[in-house]
GULOBA-383075 format. One record per atom (N, C-alpha, C, O): x, y negated, z negated. Coordinates in steps of 0.02 Angstrom, whole numbers, plus 32768, in hexadecimal, padded with zeros to 4 digits. Layout:
XYZ/...
***
This chain:
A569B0B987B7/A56BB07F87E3/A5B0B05F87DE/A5C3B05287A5/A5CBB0548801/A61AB033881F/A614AFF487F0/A5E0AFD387E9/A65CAFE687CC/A644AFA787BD/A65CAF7787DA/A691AF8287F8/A646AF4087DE/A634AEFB8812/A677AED48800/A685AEA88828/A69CAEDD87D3/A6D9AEB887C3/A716AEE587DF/A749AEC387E1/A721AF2D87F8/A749AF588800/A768AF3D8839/A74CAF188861/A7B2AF53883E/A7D7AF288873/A806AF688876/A821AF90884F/A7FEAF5788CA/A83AAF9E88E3/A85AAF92892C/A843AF73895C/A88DAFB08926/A8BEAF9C8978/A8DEAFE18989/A8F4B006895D/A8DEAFEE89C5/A911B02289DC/A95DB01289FA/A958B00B8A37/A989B00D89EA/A9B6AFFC8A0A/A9D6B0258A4B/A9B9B0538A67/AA1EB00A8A5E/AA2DB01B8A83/AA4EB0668A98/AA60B0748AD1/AA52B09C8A57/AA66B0BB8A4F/AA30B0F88A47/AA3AB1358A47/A9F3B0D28A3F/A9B1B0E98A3C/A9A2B10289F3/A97AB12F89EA/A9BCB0EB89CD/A9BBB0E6896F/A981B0C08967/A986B0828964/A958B0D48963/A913B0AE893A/A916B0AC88E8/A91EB0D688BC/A907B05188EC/A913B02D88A4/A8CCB00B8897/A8ABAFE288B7/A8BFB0338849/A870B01C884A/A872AFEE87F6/A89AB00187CB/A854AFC987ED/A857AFAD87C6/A806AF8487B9/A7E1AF6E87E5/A7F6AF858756/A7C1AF6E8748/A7B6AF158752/A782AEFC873D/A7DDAEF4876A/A7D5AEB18784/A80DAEBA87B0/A834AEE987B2/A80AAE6F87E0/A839AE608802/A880AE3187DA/A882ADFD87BA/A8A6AE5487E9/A8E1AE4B87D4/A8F9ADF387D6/A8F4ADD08808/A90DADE187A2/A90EAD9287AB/A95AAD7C8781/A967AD42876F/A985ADB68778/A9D9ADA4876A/A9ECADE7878A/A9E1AE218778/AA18ADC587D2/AA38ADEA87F7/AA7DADCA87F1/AA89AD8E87ED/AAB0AE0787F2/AAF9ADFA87EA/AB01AE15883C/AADDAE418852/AB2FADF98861/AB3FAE2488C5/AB86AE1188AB/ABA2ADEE8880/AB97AE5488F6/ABD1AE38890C/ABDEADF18924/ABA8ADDE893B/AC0AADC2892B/AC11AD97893A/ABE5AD7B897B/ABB8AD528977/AC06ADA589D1/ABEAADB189F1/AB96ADAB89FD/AB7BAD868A26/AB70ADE389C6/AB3EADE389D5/AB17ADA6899C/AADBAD9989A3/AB3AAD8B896D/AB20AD618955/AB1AAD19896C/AAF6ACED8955/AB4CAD1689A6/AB4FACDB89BF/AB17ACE489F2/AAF4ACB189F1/AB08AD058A13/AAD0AD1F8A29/AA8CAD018A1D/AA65ACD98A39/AA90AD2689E8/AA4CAD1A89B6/AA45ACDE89A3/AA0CACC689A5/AA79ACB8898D/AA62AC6A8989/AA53AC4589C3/AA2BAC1689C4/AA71AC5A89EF/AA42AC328A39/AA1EAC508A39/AA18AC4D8A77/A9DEAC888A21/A9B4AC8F8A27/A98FAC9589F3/A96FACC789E2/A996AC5789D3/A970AC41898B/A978AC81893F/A951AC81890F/A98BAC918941/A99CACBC8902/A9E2ACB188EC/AA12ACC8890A/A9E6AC8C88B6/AA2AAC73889C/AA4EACCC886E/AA25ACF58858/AA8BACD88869/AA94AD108846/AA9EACE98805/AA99ACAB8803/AAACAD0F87D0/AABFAD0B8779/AB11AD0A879B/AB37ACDC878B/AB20AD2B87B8/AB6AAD3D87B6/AB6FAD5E8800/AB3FAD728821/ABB3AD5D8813/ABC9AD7B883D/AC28AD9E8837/AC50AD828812/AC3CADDF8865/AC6CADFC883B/AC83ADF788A3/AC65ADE788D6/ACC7AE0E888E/AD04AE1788B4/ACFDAE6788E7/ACDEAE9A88DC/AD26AE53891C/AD38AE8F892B/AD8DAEAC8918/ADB1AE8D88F1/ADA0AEDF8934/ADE2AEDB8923/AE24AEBD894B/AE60AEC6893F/AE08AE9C8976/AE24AE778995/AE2DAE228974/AE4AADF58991/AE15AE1E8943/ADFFADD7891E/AE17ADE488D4/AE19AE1988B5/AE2BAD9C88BF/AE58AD96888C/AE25AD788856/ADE8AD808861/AE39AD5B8824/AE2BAD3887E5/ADEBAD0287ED/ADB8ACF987CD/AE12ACDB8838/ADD2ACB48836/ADCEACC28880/ADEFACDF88AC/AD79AC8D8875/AD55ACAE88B2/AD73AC8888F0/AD8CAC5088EA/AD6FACA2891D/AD89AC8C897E/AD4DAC5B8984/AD12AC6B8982/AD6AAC12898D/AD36ABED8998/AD27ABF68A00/AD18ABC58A22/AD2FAC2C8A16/AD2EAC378A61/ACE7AC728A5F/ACB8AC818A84/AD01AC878A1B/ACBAACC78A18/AC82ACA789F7/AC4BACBF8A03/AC86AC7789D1/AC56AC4489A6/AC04AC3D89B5/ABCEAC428999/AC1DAC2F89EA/ABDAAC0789F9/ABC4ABB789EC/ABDEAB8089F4/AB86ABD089D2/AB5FAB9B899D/AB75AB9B8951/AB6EAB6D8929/AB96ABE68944/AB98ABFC88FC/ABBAABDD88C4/ABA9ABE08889/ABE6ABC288D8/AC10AB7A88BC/ABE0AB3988B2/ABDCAB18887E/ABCDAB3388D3/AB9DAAE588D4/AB68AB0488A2/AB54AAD18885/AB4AAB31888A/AB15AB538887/AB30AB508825/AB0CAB4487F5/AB75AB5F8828/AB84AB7E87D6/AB93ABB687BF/ABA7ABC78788/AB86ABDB87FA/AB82AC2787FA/ABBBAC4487E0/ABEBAC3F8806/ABCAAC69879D/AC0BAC838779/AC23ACBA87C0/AC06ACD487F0/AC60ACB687A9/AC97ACEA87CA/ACAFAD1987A5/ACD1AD068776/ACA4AD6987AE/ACBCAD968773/AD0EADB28793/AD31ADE08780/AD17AD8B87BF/AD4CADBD87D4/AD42AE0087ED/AD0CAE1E87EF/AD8AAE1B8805/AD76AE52883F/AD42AE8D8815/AD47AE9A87D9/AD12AEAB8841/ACE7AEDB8825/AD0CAF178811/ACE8AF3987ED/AD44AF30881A/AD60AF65881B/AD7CAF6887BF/AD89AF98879B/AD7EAF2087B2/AD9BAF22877B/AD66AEFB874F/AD78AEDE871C/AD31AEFA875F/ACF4AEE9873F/ACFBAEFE86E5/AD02AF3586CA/ACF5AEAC86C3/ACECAEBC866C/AC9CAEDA8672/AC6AAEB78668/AC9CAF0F867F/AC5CAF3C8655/AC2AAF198632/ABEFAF1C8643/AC41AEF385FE/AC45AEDC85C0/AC08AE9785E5/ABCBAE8F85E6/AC40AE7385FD/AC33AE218603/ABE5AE3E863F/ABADAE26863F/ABFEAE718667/ABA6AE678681/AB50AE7D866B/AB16AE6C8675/AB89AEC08637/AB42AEAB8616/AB30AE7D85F3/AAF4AE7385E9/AB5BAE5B85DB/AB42AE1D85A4/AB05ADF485E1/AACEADDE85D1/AB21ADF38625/AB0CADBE8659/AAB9ADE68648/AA8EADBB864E/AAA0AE1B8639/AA5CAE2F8639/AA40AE3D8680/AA0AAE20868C/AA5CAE6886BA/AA4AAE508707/A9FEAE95870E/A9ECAECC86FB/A9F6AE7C871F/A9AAAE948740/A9BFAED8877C/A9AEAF13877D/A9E2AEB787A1/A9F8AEC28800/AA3FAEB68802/AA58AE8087F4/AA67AEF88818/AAAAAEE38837/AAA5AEF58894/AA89AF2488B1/AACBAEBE88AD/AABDAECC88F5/AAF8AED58914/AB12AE9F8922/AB0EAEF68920/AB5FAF108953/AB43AF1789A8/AB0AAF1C89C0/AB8AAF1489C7/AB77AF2B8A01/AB9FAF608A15/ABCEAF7189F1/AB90AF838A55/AB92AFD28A67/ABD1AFBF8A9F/ABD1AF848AB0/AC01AFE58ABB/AC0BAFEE8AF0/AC04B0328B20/ABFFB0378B5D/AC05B0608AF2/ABF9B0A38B12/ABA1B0BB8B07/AB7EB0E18B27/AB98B09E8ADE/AB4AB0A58AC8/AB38B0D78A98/AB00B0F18A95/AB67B0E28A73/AB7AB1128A47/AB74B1088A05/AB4EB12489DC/ABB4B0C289F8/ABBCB0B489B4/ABB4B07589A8/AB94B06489D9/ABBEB03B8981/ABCAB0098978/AC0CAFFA898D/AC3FB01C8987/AC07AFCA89A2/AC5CAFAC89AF/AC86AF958976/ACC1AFA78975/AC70AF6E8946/ACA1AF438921/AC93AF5B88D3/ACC0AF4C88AC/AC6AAF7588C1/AC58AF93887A/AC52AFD6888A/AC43AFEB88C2/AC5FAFFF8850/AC49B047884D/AC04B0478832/ABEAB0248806/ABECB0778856/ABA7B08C8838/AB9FB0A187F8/AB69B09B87DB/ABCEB0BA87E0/ABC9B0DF87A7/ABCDB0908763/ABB9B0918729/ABE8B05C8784/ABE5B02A8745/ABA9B01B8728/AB99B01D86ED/AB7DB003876E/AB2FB0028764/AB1EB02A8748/AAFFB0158717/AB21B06B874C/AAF8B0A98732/AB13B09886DF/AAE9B08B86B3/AB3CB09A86D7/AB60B084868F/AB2DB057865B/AB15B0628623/AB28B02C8681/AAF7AFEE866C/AABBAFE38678/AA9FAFAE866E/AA9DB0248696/AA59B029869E/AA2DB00C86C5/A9F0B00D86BE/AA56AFE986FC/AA4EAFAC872F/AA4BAFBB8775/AA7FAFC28796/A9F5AFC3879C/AA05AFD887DE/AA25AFB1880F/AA23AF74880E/AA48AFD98840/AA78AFCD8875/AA60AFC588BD/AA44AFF388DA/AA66AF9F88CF/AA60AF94892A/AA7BAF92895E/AA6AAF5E897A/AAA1AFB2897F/AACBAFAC89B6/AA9EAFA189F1/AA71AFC889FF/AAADAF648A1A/AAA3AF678A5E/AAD7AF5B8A96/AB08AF398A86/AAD6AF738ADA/AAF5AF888B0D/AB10AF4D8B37/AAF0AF2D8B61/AB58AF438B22/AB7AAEFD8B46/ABB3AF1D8B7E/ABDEAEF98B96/ABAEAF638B8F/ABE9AF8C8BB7/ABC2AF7A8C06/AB8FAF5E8C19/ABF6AF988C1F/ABDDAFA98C6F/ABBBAFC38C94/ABB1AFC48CD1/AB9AAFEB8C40/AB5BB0188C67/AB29B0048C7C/AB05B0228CA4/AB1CAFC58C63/AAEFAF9B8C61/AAEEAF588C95/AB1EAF5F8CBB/AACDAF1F8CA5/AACCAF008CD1/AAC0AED38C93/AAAAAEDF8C5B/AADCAE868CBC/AAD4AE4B8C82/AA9EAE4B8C84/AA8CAE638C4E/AA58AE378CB5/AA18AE408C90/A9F7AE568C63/A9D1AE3D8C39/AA0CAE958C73/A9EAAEC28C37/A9FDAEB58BF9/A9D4AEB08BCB/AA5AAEAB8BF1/AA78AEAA8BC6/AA41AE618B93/AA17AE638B66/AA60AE2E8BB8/AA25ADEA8B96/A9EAADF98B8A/A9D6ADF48B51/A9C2AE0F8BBA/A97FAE2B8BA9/A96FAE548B5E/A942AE478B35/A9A7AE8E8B5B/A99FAE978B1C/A9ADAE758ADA/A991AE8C8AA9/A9D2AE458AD3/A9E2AE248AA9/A9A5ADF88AB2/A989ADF38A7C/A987ADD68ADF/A951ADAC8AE7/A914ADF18AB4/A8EDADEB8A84/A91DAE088AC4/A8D6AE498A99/A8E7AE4D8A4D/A8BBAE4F8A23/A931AE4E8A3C/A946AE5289F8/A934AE0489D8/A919ADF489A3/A94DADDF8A0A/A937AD8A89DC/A8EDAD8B89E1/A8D1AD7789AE/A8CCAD998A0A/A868AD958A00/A85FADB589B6/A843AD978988/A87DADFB89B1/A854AE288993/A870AE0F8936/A857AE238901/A8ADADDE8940/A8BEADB38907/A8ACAD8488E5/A8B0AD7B88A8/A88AAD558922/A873AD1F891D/A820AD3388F5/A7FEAD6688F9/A818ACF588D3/A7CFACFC88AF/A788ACD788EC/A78AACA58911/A74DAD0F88DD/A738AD048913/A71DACC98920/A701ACC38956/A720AC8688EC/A707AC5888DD/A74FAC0B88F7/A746ABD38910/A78EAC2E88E1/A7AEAC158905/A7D9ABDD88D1/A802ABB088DF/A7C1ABF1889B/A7C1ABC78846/A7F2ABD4883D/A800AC048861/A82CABBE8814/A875ABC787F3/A8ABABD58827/A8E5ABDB8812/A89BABDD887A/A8DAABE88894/A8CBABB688CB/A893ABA888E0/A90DAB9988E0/A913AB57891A/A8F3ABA08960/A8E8ABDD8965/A8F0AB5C898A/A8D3AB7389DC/A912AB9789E9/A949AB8789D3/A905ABC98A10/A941ABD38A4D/A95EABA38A6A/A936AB778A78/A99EAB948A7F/A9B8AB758A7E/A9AFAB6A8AEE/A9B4AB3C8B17/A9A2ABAB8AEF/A9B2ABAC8B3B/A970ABDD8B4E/A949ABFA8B28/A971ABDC8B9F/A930AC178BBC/A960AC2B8C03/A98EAC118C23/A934AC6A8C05/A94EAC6D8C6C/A945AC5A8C95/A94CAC728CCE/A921AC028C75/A923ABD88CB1/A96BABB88CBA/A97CABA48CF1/A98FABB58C8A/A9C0AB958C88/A9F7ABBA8CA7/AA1BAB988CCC/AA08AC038CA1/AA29AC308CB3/AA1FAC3F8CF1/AA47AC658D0D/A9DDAC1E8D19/A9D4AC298D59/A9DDAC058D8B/A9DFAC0C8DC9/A9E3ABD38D5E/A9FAAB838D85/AA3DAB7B8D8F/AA56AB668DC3/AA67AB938D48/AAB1ABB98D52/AAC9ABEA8D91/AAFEABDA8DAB/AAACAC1F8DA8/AAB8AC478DC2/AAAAAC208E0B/AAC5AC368E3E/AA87ABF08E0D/AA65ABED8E4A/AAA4ABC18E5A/AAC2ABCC8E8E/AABDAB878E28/AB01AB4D8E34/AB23AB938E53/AB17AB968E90/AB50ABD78E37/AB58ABF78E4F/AB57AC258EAD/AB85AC4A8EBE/AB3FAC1E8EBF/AB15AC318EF1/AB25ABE58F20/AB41ABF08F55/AB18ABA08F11/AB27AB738F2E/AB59AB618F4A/AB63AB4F8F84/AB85AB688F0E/ABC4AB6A8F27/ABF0ABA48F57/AC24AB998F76/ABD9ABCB8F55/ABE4AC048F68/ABD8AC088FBF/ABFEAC178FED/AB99ABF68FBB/AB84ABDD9006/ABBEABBD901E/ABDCABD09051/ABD2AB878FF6/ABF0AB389014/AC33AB559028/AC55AB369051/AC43AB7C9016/AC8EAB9C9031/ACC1ABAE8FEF/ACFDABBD8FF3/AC9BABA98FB2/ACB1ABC88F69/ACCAAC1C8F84/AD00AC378F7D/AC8FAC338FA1/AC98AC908FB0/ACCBACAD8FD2/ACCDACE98FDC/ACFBAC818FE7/AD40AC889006/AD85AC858FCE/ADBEAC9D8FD4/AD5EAC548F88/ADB4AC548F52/AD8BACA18F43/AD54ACBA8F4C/ADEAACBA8F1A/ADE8ACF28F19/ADF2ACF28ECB/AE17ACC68EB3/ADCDAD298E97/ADC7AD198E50/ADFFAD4A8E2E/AE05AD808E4B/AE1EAD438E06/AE30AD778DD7/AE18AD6C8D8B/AE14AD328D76/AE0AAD9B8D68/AE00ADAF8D36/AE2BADBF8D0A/AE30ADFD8D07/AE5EAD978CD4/AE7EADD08CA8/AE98ADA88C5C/AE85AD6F8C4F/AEC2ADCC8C32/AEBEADD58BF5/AEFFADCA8BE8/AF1DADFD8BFA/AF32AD948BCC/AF63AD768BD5/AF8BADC18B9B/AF5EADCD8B73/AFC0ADEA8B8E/AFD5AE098B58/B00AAE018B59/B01BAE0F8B20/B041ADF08B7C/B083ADD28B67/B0B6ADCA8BB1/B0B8ADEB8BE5/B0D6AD978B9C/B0FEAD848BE8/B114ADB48C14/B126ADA48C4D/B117ADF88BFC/B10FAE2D8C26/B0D1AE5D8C42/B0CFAE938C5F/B0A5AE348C2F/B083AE758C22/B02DAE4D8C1D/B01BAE278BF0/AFFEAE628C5E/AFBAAE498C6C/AF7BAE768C5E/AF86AEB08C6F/AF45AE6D8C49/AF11AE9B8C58/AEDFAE7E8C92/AEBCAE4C8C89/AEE1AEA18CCB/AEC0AE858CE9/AE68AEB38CF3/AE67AEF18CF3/AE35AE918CF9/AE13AEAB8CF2/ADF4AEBC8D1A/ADFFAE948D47/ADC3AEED8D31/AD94AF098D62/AD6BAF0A8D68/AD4CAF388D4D/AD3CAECB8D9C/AD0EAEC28D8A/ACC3AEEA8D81/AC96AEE18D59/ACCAAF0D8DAC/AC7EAF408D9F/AC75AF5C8D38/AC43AF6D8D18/ACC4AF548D20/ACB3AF618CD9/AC90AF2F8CB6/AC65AF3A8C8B/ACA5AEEF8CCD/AC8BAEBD8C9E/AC34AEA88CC7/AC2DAE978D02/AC08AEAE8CA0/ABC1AE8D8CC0/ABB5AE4C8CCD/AB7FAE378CE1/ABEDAE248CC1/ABD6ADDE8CD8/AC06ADC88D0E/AC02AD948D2F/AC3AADFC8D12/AC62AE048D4C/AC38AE1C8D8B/AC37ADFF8DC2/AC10AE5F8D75/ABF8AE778DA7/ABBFAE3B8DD5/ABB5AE328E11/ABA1AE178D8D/AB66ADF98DA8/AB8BADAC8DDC/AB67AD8F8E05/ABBFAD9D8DD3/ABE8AD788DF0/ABECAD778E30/ABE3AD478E56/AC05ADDD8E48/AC0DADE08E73/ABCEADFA8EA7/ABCCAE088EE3/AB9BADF98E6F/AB65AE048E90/AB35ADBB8EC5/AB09ADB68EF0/AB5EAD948E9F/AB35AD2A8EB5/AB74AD268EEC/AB82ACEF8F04/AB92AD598EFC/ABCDAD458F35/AC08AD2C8F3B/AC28AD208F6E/AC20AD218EDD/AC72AD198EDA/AC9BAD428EE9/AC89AD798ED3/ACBEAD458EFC/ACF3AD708F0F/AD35AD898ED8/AD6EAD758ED1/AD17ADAF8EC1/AD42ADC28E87/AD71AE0A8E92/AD5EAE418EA6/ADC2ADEE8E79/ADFAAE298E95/ADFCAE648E71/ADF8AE5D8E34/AE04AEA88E8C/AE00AEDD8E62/AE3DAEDB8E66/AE54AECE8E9D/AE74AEE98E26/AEA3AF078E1B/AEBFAF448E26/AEEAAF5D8E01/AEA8AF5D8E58/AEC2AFA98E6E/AEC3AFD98E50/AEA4AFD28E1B/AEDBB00F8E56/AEDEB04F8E33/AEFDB0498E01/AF1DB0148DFB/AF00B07E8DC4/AF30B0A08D9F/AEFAB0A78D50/AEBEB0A08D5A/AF0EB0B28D0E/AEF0B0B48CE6/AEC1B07B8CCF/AEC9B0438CE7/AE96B0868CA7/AE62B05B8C7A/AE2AB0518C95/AE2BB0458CD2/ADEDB0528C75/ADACB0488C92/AD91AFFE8C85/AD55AFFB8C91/ADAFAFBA8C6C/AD92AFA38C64/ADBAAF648C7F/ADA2AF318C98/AE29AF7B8C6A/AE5DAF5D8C8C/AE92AF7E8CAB/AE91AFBA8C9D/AEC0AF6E8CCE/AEE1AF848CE9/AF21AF588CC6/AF1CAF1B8CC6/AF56AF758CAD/AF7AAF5F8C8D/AFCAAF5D8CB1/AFEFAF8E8CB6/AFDBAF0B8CCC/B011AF268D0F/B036AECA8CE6/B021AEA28CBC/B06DAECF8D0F/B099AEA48CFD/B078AE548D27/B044AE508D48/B099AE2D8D1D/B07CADFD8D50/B094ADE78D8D/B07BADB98DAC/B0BDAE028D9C/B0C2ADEE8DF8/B084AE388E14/B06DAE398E4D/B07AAE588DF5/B047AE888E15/AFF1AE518E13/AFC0AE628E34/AFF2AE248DF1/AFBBAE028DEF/AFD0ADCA8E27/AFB3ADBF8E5C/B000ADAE8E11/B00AAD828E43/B01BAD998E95/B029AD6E8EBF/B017ADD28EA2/B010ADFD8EDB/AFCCADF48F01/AFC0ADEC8F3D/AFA7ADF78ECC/AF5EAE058ED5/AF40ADB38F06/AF07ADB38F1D/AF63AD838F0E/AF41AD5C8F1D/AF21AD2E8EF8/AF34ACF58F04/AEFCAD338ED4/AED0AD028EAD/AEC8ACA88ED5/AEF9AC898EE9/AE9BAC988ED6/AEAAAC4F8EC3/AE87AC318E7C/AE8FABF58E72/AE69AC4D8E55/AE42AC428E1F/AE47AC708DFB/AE27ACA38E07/AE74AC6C8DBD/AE6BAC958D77/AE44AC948D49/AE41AC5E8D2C/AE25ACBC8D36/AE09ACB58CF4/AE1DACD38CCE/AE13AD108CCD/AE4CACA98C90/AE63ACC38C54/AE3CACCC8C18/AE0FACA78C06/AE53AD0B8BF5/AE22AD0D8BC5/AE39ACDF8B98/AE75ACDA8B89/AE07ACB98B7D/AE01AC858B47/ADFFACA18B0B/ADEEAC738AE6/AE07ACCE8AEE/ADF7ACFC8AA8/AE3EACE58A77/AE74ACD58A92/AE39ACE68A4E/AE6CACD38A15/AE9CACFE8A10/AED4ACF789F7/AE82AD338A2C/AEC0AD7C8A3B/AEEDAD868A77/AF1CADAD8A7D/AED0AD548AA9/AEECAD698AD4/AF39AD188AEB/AF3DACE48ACA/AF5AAD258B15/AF96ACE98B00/AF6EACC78B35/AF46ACDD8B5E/AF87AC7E8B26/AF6FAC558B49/AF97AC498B8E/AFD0AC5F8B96/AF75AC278BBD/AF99AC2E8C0A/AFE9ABF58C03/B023ABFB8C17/AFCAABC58BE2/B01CABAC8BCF/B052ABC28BC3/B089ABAD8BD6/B03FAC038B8F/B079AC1E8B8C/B08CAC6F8BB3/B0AAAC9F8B9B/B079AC698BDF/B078AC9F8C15/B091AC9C8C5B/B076AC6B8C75/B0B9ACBA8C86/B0C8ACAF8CCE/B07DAC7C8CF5/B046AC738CDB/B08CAC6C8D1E/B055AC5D8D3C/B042AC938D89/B06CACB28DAA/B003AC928D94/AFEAACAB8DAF/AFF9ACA68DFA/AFC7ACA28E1F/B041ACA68E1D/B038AC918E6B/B02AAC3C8E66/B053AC198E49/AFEFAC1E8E84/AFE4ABD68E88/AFACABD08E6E/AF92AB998E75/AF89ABFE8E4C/AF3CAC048E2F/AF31ABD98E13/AF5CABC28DEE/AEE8ABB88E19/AED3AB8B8DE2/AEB3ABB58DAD/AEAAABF18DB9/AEA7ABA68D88/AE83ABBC8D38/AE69AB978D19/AE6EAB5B8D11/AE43ABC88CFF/ADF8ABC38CD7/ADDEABF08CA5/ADEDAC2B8CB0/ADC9ABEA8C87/ADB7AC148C38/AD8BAC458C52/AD5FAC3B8C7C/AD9AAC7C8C35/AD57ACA98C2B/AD56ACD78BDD/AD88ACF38BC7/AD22ACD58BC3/AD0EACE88B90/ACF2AD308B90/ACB8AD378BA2/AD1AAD6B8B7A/AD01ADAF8BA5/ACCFADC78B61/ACBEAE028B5B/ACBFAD9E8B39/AC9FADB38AFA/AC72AD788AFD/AC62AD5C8AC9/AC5EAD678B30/AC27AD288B1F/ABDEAD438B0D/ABC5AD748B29/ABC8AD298AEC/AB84AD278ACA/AB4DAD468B0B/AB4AAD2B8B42/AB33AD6C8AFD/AAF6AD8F8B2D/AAB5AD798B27/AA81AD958B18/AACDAD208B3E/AA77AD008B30/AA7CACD58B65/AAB0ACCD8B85/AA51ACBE8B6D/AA3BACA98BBB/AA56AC5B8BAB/AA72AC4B8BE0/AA5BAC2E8B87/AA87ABF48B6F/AAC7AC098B7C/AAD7ABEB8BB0/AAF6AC2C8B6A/AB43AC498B62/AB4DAC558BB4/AB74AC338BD6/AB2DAC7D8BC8/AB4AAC968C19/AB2BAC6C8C4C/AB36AC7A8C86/AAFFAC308C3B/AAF8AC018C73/AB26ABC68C74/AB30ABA68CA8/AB46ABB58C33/AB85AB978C12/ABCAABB18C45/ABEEAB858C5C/ABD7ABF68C52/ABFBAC288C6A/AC05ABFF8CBD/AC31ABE18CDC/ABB9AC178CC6/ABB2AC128D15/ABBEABC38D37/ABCEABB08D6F/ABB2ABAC8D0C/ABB6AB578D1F/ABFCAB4A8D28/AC13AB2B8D58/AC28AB698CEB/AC55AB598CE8/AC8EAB7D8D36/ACC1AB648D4E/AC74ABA88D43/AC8CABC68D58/AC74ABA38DB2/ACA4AB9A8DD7/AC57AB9D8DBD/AC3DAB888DE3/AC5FAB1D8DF1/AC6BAB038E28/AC61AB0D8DCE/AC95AAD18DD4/ACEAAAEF8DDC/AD14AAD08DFC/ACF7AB2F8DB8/AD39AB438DC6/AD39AB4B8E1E/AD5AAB238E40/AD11AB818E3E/AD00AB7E8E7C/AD09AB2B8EA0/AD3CAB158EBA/ACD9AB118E99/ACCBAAC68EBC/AD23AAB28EBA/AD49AAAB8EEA/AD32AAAE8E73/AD88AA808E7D/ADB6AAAE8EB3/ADDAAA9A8EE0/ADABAAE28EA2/ADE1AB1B8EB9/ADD6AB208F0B/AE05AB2B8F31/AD94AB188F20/AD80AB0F8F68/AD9CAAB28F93/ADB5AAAA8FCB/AD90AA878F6B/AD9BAA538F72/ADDBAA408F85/ADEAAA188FB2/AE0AAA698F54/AE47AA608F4B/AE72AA838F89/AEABAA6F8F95/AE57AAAD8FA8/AE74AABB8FCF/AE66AABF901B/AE87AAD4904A/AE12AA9B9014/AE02AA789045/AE26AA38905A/AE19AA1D908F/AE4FAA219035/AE77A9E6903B/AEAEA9F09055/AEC7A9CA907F/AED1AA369038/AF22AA3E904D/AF47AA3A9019/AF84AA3C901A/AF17AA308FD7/AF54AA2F8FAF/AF82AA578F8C/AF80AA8E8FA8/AFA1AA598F68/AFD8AA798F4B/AFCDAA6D8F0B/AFC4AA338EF7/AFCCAA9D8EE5/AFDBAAAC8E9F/B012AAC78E7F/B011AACF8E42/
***
């Protein structure tokens, strides 16, 4: 007979992780730990990608700061040591090819005797699903009683009410500014991004923003061109990436006459985080429509 305490998940990679209770000290990637705390499961710890330094990107954060949540630094260079001391139950990474973990090696876990979880934050995927699964990983975390961990922080009512501000504006004559997407890397030098790679891009352009493809040439996820080739593009609304890695727009050409606005290309895959996104994004619209419903000049 099965026992009644046994706890198991398949991830995204289709790795089935079975365990004699449910796991109740999880270490994530940053990413997916910020995640998880908007959806009531606080981590023990959370680790770096290699794009991330010493301390943690309060842009990738979250809640996880307010929360207490230690920072191990980037996973790549993970003290072995200091996580097992942490005692973790559950490590949770996320996938982009659906293959491997992104920010830890598998083999550290295996080291430490600690099962691994990757789920699917790439393009293969659609943001629904993408949240949806993380919504299945925070249920199957949470105790069924609901004892020792805070509420969710957020639902898809909230994310739908987001999407819908979305859609409003959009109507109102938002669906005419034109969006770019990209990744500030040095006064010469832009990543601009494409949106069908990113899923909250796609789902963007799915509510009727009008988001610019960067044209041909290499990269599946950016297109890597100087910046009068962006500022070519038109834009009236940038979204710069906000990440601690990437330079900030101050210190960068400017975009043509674009206004700007943050985007977070590592934001948390919980229905709190991307209705945060859409709102915001959606007042970028309203000013950016407004603004030039007037005549003005920037």
């Amino acid at each position: 007979m099965p026992d009644a305490g046994a706890w198991g998940f398949v991830d995204d990679r289709g790795a089935a992780v079975a365990a004699a209770r449910r796991p109740e000290r999880v270490v994530a990637y940053v990413r997916a730990g910020a995640a998880l705390r908007d959806l009531g499961v606080t981590p023990v710890a959370v680790y770096g990608s290699g794009h991330d330094g010493g301390v943690l990107d309060p842009v990738k954060a979250g809640g996880l700061e307010a929360a207490g949540v230690p920072y191990l630094g980037p996973g790549r260079g993970l003290d072995e040591e200091a996580l097992r001391e942490l005692r973790p139950d559950l490590v949770v990474d996320v996938t982009y090819a659906g293959k491997s973990p992104y920010a830890l090696e598998e083999a550290v876990a295996e080291r430490i005797g600690v099962p691994l979880v990757a789920l699917s934050v790439g393009g293969e995927s659609n943001l629904a699903a993408i949240i949806g699964r993380f919504g299945e990983l925070g249920a199957a975390l949470r105790p069924a009683d609901g004892a020792a961990l805070p509420e969710p922080l957020s639902g898809p009512r909230e994310l739908a009410s987001a999407e819908e501000a979305v859609r409003a504006v959009v109507a109102d004559g938002g669906g005419g500014v034109a969006v770019l997407a990209l990744s500030g890397a040095a006064s010469d030098r832009v990543h601009l991004a494409r949106p069908p790679a990113w899923p909250e891009l796609a789902r963007l352009a799915e509510l009727g923003v009008r988001l610019v493809d960067p044209g041909p040439g290499p990269g599946a996820n950016w297109l890597t061109a100087d910046w009068e080739h962006a500022a070519r593009l038109g834009p009236d609304l940038v979204l710069f990436d906000s990440r601690a890695n990437a330079v900030r727009p101050a210190d960068l050409p400017p975009v043509g006459h674009a206004r700007v606005a943050s985007w977070n290309p590592e934001t948390p895959p919980s229905p709190a985080a991307y209705a945060r996104f859409f709102r915001d994004l959606a007042d970028a619209l309203r000013a950016e429509r407004a603004s030039a419903g007037d005549g003005l000049t920037r």
